[in-house]
SERO-4910 file (N, C-alpha, C, O; in steps of 0.05 Angstrom, whole numbers):
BEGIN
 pado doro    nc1    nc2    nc3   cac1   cac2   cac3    cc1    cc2    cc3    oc1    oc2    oc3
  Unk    A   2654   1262   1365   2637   1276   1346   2653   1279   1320   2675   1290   1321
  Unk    A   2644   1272   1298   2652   1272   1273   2661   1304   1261   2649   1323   1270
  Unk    A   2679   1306   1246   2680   1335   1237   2683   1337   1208   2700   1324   1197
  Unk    A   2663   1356   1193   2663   1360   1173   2677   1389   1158   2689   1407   1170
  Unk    A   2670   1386   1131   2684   1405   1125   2662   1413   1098   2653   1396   1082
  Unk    A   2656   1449   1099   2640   1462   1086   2660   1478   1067   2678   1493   1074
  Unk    A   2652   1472   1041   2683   1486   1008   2656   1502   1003   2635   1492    996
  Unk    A   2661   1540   1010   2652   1552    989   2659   1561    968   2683   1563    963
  Unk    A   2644   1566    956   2654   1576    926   2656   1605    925   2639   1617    912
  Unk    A   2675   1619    936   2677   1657    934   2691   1665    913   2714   1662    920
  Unk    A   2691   1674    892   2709   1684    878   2714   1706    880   2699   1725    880
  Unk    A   2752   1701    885   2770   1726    894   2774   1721    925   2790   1737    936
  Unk    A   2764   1703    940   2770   1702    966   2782   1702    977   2779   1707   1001
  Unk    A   2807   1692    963   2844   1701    978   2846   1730    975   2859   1738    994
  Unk    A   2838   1753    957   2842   1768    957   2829   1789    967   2834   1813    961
  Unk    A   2803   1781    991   2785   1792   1017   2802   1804   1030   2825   1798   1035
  Unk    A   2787   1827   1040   2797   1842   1061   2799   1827   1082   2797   1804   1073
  Unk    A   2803   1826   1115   2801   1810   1143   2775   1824   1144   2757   1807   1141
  Unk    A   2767   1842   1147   2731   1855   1152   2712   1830   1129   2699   1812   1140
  Unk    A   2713   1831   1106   2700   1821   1081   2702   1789   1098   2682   1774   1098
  Unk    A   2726   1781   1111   2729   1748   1107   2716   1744   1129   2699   1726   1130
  Unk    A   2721   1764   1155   2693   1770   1184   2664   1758   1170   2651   1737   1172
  Unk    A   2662   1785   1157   2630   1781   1153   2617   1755   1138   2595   1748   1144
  Unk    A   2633   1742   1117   2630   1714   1103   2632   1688   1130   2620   1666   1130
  Unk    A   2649   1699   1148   2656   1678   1161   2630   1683   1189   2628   1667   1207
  Unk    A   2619   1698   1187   2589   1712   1216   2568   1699   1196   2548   1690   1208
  Unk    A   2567   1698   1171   2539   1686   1158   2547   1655   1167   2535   1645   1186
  Unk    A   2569   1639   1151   2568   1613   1160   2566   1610   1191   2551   1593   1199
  Unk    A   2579   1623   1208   2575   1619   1237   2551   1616   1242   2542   1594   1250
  Unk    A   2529   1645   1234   2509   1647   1234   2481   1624   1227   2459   1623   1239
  Unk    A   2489   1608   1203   2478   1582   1196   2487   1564   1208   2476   1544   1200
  Unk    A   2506   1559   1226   2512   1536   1242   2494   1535   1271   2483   1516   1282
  Unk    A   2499   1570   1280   2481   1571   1304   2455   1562   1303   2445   1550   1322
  Unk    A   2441   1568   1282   2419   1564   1282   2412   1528   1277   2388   1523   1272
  Unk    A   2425   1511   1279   2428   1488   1274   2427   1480   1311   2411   1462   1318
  Unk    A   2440   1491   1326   2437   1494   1356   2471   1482   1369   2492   1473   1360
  Unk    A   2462   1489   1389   2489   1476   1408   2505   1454   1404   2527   1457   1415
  Unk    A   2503   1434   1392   2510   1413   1380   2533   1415   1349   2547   1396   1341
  Unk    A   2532   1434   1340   2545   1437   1323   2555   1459   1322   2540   1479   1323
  Unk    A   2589   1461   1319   2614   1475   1324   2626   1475   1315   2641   1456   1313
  Unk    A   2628   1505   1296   2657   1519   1282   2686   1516   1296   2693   1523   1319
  Unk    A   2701   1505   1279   2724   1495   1291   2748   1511   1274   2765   1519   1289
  Unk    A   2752   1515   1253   2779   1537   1240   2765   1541   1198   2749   1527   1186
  Unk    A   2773   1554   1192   2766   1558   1164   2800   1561   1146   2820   1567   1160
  Unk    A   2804   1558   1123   2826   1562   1100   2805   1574   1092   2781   1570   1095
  Unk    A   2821   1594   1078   2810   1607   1051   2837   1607   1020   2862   1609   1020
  Unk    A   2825   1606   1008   2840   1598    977   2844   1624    954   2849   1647    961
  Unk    A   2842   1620    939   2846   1637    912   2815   1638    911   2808   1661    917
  Unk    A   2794   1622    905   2760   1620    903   2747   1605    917   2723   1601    915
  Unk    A   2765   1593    936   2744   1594    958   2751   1584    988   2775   1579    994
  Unk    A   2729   1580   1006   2730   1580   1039   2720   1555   1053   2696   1551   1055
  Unk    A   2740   1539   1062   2733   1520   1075   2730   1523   1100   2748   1533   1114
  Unk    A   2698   1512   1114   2695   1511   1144   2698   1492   1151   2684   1476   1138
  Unk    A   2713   1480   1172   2713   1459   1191   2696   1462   1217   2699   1481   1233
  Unk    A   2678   1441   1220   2658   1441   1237   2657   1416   1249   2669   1395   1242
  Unk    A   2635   1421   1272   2634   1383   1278   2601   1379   1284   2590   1395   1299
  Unk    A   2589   1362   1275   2562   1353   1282   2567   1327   1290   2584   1311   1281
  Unk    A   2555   1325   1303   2535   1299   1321   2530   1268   1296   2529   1244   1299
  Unk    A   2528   1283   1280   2516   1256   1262   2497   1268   1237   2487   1291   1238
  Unk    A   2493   1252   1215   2487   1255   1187   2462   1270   1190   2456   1285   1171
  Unk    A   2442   1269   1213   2416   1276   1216   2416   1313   1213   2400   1330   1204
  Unk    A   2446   1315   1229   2442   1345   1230   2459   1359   1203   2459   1383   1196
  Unk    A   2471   1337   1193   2492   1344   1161   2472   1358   1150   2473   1382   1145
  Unk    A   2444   1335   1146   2424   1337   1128   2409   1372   1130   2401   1387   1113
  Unk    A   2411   1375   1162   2400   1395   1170   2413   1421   1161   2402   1443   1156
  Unk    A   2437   1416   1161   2452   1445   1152   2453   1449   1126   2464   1469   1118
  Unk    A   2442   1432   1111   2437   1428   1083   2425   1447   1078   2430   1464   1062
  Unk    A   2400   1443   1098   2372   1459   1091   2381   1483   1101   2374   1504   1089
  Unk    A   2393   1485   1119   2395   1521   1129   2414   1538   1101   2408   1560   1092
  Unk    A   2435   1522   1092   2442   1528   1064   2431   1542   1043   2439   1561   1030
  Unk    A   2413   1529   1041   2388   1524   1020   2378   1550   1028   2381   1569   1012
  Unk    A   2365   1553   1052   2354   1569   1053   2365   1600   1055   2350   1620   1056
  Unk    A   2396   1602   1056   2413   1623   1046   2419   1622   1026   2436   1640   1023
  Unk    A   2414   1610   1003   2419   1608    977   2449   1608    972   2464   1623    959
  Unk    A   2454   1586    988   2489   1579    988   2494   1545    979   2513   1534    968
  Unk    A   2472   1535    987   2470   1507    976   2487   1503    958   2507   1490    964
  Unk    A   2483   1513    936   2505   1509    911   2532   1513    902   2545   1507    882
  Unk    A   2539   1526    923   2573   1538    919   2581   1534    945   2594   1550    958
  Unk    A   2571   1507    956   2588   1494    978   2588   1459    974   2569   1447    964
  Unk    A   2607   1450    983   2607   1424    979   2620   1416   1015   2635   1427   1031
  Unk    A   2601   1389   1014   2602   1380   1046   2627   1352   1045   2627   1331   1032
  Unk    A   2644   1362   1062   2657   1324   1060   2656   1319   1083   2665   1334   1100
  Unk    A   2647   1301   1086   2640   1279   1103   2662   1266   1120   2677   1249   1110
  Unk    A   2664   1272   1143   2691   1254   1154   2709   1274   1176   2706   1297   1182
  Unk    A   2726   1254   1185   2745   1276   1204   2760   1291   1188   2769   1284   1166
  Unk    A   2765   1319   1203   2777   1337   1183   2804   1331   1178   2817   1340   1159
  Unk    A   2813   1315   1196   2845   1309   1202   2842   1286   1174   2864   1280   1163
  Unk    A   2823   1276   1165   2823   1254   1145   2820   1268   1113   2834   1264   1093
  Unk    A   2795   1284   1118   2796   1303   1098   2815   1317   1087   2821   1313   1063
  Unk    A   2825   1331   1100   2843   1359   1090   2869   1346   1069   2872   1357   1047
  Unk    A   2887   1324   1077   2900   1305   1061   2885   1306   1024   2897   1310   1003
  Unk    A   2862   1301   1026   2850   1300    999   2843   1324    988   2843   1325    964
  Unk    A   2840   1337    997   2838   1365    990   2858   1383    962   2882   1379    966
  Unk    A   2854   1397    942   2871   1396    927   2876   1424    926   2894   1430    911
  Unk    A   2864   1445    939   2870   1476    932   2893   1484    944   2906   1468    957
  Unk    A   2902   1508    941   2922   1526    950   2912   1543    969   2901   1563    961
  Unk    A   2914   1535   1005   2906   1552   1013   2919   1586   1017   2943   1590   1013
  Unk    A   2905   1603   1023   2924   1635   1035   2922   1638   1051   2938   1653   1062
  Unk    A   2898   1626   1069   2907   1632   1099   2893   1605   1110   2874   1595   1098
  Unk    A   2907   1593   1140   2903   1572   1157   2886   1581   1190   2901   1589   1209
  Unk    A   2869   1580   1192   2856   1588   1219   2847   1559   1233   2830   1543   1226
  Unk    A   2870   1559   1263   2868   1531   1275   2845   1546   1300   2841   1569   1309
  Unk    A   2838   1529   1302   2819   1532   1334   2802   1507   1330   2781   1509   1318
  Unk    A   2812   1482   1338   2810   1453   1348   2816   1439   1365   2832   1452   1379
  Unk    A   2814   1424   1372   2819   1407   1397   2862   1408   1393   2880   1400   1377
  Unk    A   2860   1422   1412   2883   1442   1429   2910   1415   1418   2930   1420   1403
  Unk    A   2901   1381   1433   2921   1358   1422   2925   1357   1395   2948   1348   1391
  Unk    A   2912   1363   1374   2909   1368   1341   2922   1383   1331   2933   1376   1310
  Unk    A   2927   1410   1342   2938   1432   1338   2966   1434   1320   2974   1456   1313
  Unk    A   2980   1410   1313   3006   1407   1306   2998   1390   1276   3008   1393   1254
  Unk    A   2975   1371   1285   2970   1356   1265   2963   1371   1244   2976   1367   1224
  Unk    A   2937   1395   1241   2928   1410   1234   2944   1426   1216   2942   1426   1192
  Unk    A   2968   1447   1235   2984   1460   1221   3006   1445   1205   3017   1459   1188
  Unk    A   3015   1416   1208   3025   1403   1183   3016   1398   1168   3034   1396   1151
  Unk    A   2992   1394   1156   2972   1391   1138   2957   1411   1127   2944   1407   1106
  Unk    A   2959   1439   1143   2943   1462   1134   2977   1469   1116   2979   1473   1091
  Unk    A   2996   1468   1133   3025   1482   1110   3035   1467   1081   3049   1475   1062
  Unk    A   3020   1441   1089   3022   1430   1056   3001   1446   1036   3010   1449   1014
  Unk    A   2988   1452   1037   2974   1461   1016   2969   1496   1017   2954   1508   1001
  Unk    A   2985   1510   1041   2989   1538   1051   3004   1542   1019   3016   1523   1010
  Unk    A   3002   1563   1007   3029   1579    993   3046   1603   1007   3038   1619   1024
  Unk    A   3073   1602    993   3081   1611   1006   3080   1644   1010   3080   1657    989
  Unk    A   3080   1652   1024   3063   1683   1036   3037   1689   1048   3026   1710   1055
  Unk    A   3031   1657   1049   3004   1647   1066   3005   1651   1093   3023   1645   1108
  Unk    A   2983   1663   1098   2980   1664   1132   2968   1651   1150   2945   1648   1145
  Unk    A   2974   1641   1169   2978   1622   1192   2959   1641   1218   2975   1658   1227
  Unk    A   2938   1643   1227   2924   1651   1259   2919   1624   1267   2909   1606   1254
  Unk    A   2930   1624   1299   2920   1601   1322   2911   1607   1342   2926   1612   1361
  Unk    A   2883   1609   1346   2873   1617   1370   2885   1588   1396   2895   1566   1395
  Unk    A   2874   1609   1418   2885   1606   1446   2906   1587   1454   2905   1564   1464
  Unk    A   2932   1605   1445   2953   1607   1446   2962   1601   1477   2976   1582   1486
  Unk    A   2951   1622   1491   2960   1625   1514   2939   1612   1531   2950   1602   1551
  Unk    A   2921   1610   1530   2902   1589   1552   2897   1600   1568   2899   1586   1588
  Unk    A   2888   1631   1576   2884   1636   1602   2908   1640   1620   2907   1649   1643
  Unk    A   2935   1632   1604   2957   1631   1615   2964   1616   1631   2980   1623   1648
  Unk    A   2953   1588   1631   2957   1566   1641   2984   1548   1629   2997   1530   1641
  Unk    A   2989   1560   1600   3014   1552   1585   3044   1560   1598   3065   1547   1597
  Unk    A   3040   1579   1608   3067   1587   1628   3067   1589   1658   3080   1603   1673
  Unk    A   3048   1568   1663   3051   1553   1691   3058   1535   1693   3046   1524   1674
  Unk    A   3074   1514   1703   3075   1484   1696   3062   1477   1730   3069   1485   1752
  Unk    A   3040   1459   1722   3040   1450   1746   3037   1406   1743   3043   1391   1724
  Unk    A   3029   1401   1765   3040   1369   1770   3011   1363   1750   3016   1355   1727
  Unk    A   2985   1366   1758   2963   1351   1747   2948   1373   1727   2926   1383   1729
  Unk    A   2968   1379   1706   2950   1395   1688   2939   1376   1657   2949   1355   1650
  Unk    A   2921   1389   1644   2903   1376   1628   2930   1378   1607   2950   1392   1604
  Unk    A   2917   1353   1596   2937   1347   1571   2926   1371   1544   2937   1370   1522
  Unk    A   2911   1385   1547   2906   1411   1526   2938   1431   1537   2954   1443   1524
  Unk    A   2935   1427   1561   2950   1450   1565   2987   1438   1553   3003   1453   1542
  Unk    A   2990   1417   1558   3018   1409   1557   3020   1399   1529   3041   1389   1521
  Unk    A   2993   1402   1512   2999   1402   1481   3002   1423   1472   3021   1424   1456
  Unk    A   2985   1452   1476   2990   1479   1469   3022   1487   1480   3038   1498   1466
  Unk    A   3026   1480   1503   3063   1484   1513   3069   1474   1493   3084   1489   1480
  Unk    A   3065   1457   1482   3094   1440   1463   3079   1460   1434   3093   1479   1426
  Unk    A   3060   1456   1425   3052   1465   1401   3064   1498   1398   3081   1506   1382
  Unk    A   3050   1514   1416   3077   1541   1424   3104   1543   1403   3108   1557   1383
  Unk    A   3124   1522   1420   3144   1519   1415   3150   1503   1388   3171   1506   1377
  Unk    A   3132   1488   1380   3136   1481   1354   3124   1499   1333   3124   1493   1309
  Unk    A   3116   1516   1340   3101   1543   1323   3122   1559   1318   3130   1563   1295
  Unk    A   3134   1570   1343   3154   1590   1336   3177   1584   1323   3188   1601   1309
  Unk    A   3185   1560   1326   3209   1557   1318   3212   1538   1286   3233   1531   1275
  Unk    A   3178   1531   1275   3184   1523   1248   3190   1535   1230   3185   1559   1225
  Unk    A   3203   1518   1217   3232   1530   1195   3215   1536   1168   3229   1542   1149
  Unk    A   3190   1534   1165   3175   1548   1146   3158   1572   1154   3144   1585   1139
  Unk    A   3161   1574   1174   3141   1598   1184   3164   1617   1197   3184   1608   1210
  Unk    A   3157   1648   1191   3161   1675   1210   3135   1680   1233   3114   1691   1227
  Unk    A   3142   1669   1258   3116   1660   1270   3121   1675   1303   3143   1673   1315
  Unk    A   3102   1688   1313   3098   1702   1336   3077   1688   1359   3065   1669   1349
  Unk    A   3074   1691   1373   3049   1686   1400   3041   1718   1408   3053   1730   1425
  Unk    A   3019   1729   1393   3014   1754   1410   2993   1760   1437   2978   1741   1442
  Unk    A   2992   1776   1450   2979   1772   1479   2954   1784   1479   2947   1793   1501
  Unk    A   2933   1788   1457   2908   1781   1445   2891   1773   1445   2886   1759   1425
  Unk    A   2864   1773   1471   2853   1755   1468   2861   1734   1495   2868   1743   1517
  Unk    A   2860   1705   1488   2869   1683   1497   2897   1673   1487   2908   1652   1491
  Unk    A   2905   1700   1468   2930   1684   1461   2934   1676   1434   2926   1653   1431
  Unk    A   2946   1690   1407   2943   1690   1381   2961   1680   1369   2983   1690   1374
  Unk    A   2959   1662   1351   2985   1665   1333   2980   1673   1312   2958   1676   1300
  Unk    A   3009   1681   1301   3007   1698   1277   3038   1693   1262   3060   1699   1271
  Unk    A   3031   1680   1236   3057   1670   1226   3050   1667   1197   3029   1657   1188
  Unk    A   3071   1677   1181   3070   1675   1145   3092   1660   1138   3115   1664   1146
  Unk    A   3085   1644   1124   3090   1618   1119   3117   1633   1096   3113   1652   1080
  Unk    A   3141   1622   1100   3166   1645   1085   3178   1618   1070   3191   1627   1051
  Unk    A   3179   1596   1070   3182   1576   1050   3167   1549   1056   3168   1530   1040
***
């Protein structure tokens, strides 16, 4: 499934509260749901003016469709759609992000956060959902899913990058939380 990427236009949006960036981030949720099961919020950046969603649809038929649900929030205009995998996108991308929110296909997870810290500034903040997996990450067993033995390694390449002050908190499924210090 293809994944795209939704640029709003917020001005002042690096400088949102986490409540303020909730509720911006429950309307776009909110217009994806309504698009149906098929299409899935996957992590957002937010910038100095504005908020990128990474999502994934099925194909151009339902692009077209979230167009219209846009439209009909009167957001149409202070979003721009790019087309493509996000892992392809984000490279072209030219803003300064302030904060990086991963929650993608678990193997990506590394790809993501090298490419979200190029364009992070520094004092930028870093969340990675399900960290911990249910806690399947500090089991090792003989036939486990390769999600799980990418989040083990991704873990450890989280905590210990030399640009990040970076934690795993026990939150949830398992959080990360790291500000990007050079």
């Amino acid at each position: 499934m293809a994944k795209f990427i939704i640029e709003r236009e917020i001005p002042g949006a690096g400088r949102l509260s986490a409540q303020e960036l909730r509720a911006i981030s429950q309307k776009s949720c909110a217009v994806l749901n309504q698009l149906g099961p098929a299409i899935k919020w996957h992590e957002s950046y937010v910038t100095g003016d504005k908020v990128y969603c990474v999502y994934t649809a099925p194909n151009e038929e339902m692009i077209r469709a979230s167009e219209g649900y846009l439209d009909r929030a009167n957001l149409r205009e202070r979003v721009h759609i790019e087309r493509g995998k996000a892992l392809e996108v984000m490279p072209r991308l030219d803003d300064t992000f302030d904060l990086l929110f991963i929650d993608a296909v678990k193997e990506e997870y590394s790809r993501y956060l090298d490419l979200g810290l190029a364009r992070l500034r520094v004092g930028g903040v870093v969340i990675v959902d399900n960290l911990l997996w249910g806690g399947r990450v500090a089991v090792e067993k003989q036939d486990e899913e390769s999600s799980t033995t990418a989040l083990r390694s991704f873990n450890q390449y989280f905590v210990t990058h030399h640009q990040l002050r970076a934690e795993v908190l026990p939150v949830g499924d398992g959080l990360g939380y790291a500000v990007k210090v050079r």
